[in-house]
C-alpha positions as a printed Julia matrix, in Angstrom:
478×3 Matrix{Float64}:
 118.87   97.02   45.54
 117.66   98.96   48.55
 117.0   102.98   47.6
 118.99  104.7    50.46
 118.16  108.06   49.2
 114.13  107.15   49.33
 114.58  105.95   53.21
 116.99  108.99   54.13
 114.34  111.35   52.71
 111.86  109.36   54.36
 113.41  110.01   57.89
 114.55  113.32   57.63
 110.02  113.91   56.9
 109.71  111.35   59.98
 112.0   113.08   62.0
 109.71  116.33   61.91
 106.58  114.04   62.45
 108.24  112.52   65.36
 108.28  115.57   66.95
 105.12  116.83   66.72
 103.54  113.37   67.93
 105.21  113.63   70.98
 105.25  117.29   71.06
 105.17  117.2    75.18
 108.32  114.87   74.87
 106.78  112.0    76.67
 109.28  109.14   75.26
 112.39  108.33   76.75
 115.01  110.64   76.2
 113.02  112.83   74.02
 112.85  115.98   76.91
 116.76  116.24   76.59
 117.56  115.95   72.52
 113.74  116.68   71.63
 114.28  115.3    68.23
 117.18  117.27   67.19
 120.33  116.01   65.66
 123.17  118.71   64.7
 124.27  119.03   61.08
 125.76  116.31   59.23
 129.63  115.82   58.94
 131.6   115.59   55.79
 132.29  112.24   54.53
 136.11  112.46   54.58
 135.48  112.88   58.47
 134.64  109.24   58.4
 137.0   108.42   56.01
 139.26  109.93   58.09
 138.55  107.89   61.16
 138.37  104.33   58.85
 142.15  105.39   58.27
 143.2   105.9    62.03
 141.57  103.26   63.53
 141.8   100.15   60.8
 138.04  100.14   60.34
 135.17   99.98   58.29
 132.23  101.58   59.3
 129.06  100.04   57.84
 127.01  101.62   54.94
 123.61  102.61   56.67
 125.28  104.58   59.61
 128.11  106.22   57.44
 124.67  107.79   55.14
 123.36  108.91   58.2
 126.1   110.85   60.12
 126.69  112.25   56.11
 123.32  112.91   55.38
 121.37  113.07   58.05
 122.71  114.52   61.33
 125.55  114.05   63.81
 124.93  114.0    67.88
 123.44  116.95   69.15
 123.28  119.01   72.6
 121.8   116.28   74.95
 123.37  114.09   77.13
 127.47  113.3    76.29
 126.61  115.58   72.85
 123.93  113.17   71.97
 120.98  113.63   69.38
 117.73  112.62   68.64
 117.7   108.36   68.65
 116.23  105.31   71.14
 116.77  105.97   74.7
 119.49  108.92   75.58
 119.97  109.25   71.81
 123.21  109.03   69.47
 126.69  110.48   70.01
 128.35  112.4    67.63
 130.33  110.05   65.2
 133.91  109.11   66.67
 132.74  109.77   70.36
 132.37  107.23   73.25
 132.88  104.9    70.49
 134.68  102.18   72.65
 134.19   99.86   75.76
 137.58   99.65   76.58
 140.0   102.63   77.16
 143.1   104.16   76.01
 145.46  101.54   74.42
 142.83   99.1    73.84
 140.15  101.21   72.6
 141.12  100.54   68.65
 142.07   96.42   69.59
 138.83   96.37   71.07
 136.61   97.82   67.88
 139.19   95.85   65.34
 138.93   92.62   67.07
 136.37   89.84   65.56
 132.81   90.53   67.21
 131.89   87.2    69.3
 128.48   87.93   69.77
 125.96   86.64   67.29
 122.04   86.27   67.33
 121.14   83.36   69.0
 124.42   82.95   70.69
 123.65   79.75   73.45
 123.95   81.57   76.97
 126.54   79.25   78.27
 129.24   80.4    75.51
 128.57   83.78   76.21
 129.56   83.08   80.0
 132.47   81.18   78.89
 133.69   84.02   76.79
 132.94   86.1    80.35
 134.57   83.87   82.48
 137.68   83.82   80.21
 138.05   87.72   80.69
 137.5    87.76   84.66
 140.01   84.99   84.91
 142.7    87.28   84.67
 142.18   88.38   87.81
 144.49   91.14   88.97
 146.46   91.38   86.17
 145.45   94.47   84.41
 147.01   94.08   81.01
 145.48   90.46   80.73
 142.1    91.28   81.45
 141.99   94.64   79.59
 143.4    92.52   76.18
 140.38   89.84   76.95
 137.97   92.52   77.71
 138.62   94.51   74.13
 138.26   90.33   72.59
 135.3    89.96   74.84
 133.45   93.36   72.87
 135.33   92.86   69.52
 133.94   94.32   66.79
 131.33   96.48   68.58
 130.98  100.28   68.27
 128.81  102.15   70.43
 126.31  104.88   69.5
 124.69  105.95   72.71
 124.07  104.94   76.09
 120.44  103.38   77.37
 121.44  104.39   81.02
 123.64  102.84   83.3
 125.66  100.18   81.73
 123.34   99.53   78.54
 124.66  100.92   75.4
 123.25  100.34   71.9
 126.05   99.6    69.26
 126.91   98.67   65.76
 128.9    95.37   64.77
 131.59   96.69   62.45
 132.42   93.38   61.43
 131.86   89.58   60.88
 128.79   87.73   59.37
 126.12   90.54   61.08
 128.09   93.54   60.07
 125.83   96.72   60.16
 123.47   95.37   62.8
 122.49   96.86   65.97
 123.27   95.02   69.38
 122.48   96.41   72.63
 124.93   95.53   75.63
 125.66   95.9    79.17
 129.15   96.69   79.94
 128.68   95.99   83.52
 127.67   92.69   84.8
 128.41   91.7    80.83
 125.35   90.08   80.11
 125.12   88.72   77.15
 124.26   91.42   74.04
 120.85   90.98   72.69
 120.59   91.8    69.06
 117.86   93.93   67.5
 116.09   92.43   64.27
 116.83   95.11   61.53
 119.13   94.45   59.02
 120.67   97.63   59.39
 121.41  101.12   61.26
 118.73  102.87   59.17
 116.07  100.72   59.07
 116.68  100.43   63.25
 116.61  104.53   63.22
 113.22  104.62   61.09
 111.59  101.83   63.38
 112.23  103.83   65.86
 110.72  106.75   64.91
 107.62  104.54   63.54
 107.23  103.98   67.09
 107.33  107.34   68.56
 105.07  108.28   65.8
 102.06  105.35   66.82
 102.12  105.75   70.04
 104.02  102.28   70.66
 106.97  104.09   73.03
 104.64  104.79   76.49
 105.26  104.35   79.65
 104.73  100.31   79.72
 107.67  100.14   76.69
 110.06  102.95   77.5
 112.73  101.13   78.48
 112.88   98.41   75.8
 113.0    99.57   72.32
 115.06   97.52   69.83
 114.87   94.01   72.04
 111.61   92.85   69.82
 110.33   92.45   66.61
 109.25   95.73   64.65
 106.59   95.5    62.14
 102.8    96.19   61.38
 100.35   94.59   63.23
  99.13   92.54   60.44
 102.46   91.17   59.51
 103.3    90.37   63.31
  99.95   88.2    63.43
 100.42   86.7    60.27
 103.93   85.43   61.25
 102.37   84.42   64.68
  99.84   82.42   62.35
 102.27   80.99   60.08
 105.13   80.18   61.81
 106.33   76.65   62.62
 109.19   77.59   64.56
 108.12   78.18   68.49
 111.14   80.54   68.83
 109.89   82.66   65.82
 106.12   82.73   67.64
 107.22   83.84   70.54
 109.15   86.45   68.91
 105.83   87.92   66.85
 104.19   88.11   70.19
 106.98   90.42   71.83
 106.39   92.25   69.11
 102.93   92.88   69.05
 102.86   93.37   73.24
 105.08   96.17   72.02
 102.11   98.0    70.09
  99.82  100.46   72.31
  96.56   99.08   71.45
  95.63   95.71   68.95
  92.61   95.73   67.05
  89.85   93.79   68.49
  89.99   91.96   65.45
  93.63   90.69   66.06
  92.67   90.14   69.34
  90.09   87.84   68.36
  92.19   85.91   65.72
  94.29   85.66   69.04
  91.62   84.24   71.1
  90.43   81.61   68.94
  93.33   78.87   69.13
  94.34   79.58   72.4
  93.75   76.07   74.24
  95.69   74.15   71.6
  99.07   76.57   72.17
 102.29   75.24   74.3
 102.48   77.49   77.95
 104.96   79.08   76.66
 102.72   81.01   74.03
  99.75   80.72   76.72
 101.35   83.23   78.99
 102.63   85.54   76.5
  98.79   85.71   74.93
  97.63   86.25   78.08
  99.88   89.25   78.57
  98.86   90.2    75.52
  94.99   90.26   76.28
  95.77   91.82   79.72
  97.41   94.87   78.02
  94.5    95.65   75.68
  91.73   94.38   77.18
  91.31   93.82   81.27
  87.62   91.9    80.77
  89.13   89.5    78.11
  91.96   88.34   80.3
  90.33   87.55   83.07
  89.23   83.91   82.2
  92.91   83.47   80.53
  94.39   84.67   84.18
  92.32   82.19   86.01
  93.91   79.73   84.29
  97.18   81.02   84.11
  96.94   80.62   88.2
  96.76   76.68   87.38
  99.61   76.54   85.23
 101.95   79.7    86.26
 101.44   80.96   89.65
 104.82   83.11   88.66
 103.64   84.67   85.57
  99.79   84.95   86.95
 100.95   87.1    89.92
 103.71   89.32   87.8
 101.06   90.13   85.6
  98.47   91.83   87.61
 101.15   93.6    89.64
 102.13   94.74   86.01
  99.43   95.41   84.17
  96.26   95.45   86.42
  97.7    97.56   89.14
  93.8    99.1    89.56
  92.2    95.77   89.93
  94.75   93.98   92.72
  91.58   94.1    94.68
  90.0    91.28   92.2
  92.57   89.08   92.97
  93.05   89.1    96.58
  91.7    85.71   97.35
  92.39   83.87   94.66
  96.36   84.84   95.49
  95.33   83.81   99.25
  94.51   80.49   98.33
  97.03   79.87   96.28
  99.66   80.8    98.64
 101.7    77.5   100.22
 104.95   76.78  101.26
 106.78   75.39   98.29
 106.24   78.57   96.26
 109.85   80.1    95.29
 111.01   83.63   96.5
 110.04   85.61   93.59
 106.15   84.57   93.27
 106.19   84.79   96.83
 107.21   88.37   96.68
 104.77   89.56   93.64
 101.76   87.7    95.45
 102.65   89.9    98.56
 103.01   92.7    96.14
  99.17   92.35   95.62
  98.0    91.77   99.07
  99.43   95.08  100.12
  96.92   96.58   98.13
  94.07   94.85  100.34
  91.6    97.67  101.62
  91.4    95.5   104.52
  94.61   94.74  105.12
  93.67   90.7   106.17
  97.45   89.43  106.08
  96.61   86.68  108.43
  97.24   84.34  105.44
 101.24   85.17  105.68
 101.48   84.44  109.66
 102.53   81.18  109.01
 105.55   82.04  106.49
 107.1    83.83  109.37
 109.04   80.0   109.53
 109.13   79.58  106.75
 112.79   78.5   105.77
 113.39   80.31  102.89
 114.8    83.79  104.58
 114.43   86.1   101.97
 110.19   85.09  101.97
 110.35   85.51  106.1
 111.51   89.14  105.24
 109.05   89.98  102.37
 106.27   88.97  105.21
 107.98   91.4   107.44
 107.84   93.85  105.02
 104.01   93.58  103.81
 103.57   93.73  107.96
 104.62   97.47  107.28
 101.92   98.16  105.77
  99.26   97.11  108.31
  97.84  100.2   109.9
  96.61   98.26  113.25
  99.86   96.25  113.92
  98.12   94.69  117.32
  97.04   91.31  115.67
 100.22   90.53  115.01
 102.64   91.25  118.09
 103.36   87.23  118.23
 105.12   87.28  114.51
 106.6    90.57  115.49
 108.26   88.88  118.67
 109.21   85.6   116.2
 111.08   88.19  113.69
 113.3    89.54  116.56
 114.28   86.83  117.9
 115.67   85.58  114.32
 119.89   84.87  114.37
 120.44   86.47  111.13
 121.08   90.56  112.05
 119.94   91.51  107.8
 116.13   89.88  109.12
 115.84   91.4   112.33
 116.73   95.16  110.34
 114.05   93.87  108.31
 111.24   93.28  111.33
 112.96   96.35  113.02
 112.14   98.68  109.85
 108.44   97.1   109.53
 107.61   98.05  113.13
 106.73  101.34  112.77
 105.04  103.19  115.73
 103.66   99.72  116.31
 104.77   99.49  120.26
 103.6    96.75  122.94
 105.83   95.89  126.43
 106.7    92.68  124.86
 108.38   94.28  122.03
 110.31   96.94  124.33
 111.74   94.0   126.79
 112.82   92.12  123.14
 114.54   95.65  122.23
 116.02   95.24  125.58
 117.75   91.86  124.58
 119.09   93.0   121.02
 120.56   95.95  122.66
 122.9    93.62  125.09
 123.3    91.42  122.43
 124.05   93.98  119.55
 126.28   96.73  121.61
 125.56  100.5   120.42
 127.72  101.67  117.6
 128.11  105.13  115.7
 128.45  105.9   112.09
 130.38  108.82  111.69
 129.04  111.57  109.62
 130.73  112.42  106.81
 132.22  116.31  105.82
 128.7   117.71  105.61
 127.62  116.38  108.56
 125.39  113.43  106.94
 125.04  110.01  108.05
 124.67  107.22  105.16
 124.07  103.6   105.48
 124.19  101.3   102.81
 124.43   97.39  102.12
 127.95   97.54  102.4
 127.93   99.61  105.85
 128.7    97.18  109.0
 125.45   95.11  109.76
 126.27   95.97  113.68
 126.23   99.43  112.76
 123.28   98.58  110.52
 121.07   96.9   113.33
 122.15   99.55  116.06
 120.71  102.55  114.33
 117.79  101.03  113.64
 117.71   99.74  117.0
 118.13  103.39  118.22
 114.85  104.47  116.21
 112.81  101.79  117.81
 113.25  102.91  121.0
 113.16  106.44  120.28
 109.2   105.95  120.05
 109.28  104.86  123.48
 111.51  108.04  124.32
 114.16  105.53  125.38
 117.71  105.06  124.03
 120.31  102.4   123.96
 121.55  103.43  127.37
 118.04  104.59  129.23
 116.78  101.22  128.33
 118.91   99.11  129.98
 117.96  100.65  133.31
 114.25  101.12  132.89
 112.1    99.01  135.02
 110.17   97.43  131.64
 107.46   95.79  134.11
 105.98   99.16  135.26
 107.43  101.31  132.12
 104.12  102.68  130.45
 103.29  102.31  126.94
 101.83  105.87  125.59
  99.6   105.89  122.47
 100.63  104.94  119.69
């Protein structure tokens, strides 16, 4: 049977060296509760709250709000835990509101570990369905998050919670309450053993910058047990798991690494490009071959992985993303391989002239946008001309924006066009006299205020230039 008392002492120590390992309160969160909690609560408190809301609340958490500590100061009375920390017991306990607050944490919890993504959607689905009726769709909503009690927020929407009931009572989950995407279950068998990993982490160093924001969505463990399941494992689900796990480590021996290394031909891609993330992370020199390769294979996850995690050494890969640019790459690689280029000394975009047809709109406007960056624009006045002369108003914002100071007679007498074609509007200001445009503001009010800032570094304006004789108007420096 598992000695609570040993592991409550055993955090309450860890607790204190939390602290002083991250005594300039580096991780998450830690700069607002700064590893306090605030005294523990009476058990009948609990008790108490099991009574008035027809629940049980699971054995690990119920030791620690007794026994350890209750919220604290921080944000929404929160104390020292993952990410913004833990509220005090009994608060912001609920997804839904008023009425349907206790249905909601009564009702039987739907999500499960390895839930298939297309029941979770038709669980979501079934909630939205209910369309304007607000009693319907605030009864599915508290069935949609049954069984789930929060314990602190992760920012935004994100919450980490407990599952009160149901085959995986007493585990951790963490959700998003806001585009409802599916809840992603952490691997401890319980609230304490989640609350000591965490502070494990704090206390190696495994919480920096690179893994912040993503405590309690991979396996915990040592080192050596995370490679031996890696080694051992028959299951490709379970493999990839160990891997998260150990990419969540600061630093892996070189002897793991090596044990790493040596089977890494024979593995499915799957495992290839997690390994290779892995090597990246610890060691720059080792993953080059592996990213070489990767290029064959995963032009996606080569190019996502130096703009990760080899932001110092773009340069090395600047022609090796060149040639592997071509048309039938999708949006997204297309956008990290441009993520890359912009970090060319040079600034040699000539590659991406020819993607300014491409067909796919939403690469046209990444080219547009890496164009910003070009300090000498004069190379590329043709594209320029071909971007504001597109239909759709969102791309010509887009070519408008990456323009800068960039100015040519050409380009005026096209500004000349869009303001006939797009006619001047105003955005009011609001009370204090500020103007805000956003992506739901009117894309002719949109395109004319952008317009308007083209032409005011030709000291013209929507009106002036329609009258200006653009044959002998003089370009100044630029």
């Amino acid at each position: 049977m598992k000695d609570y008392q040993l592991q409550i002492q055993r955090i309450k120590d860890k607790l204190i060296e939390a602290k002083a390992s991250d005594k300039d309160f580096k991780v998450f969160g830690a700069e607002a509760h700064q590893y306090r909690l605030n005294p523990p609560i009476e058990l009948r408190v609990v008790e108490a709250f099991e009574q008035t809301h027809h629940v049980t609340i699971p054995l690990a958490y119920k030791l620690f709000v007794t026994q350890i500590g209750n919220g604290g100061s921080s944000y929404n009375n929160s104390g020292a835990g993952p990410f913004y920390g833990l509220y005090r017991f009994g608060e912001h306990f609920s997804v839904s509101y008023n009425d349907y607050a206790d249905e909601q944490i009564q009702a039987p919890t739907k999500a499960y570990p390895g839930m298939p993504i297309e029941e979770w959607k038709k669980e979501v689905d079934y909630m939205d369905e209910a369309g304007d009726d607000d009693a319907a769709f605030e009864q599915r909503e508290a069935a949609l998050w049954g069984g789930i009690f929060i314990l602190g927020t992760q920012g935004c929407t994100f919450h980490h919670a407990l599952i009160l009931n149901g085959p995986h009572t007493g585990r951790i989950c963490n959700i998003d309450d806001g585009d409802r995407q599916m809840p992603q279950f952490s691997f401890e068998e319980d609230f304490l053993d989640w609350y000591e990993r965490w502070l494990d982490d704090v206390i190696d160093g495994n919480l920096s910058d690179r893994n912040s924001g993503s405590f309690g969505y991979q396996m915990g463990g040592k080192e050596e047990s995370l490679l031996s399941l890696f080694e051992d494992a028959h299951d490709i689900t379970i493999k990839q798991e160990a891997l998260r796990g150990l990419l969540f480590k600061k630093r892996l021996t070189a002897e793991s690494l090596s044990k790493l290394q040596q089977d890494f031909a024979n593995q499915p891609e799957v495992l290839k490009e997690l390994l290779v993330e892995l090597f990246l992370t610890n060691d720059y020199t080792m993953a080059v071959s592996y990213l070489e390769t990767l290029f064959k294979t995963s032009i996606n996850r080569a190019v996502k992985l130096i703009h990760w995690y080899a932001k110092d050494r773009k340069k090395d890969w600047l022609l090796r993303v060149k040639e592997s640019l071509n048309a039938s790459l999708d949006e997204e690689t297309f956008r990290f391989a441009c993520y890359i280029l912009q970090d060319d000394p040079e600034r040699d975009f000539e590659v991406l002239k020819p993607f300014v047809h491409h067909e796919n709109p939403d690469i046209r406007s990444q080219v547009f946008y890496t164009f910003s960056f070009l300090e000498d624009k004069s190379n590329y006045e043709a594209e320029f001309l071909i971007g504001l002369n597109e239909p759709s108003k969102s791309e010509i914002i887009i070519v408008l924006q990456s323009l800068g100071d960039f100015k040519t007679k050409a380009i005026l007498k096209k500004l000349q066009e869009l303001v006939y074609k797009f006619p001047y509007t105003v955005q009011d200001p609001d009370e204090d006299g500020m103007v805000y445009f956003s992506s739901d503001t009117d894309d002719l009010v949109y395109i004319t205020s952008n317009l308007e800032r083209a032409l005011e570094k030709y000291g013209l304006d929507h009106e002036t230039v329609k009258t200006a004789d653009l044959e002998c108007f003089e370009i100044t420096e630029q």
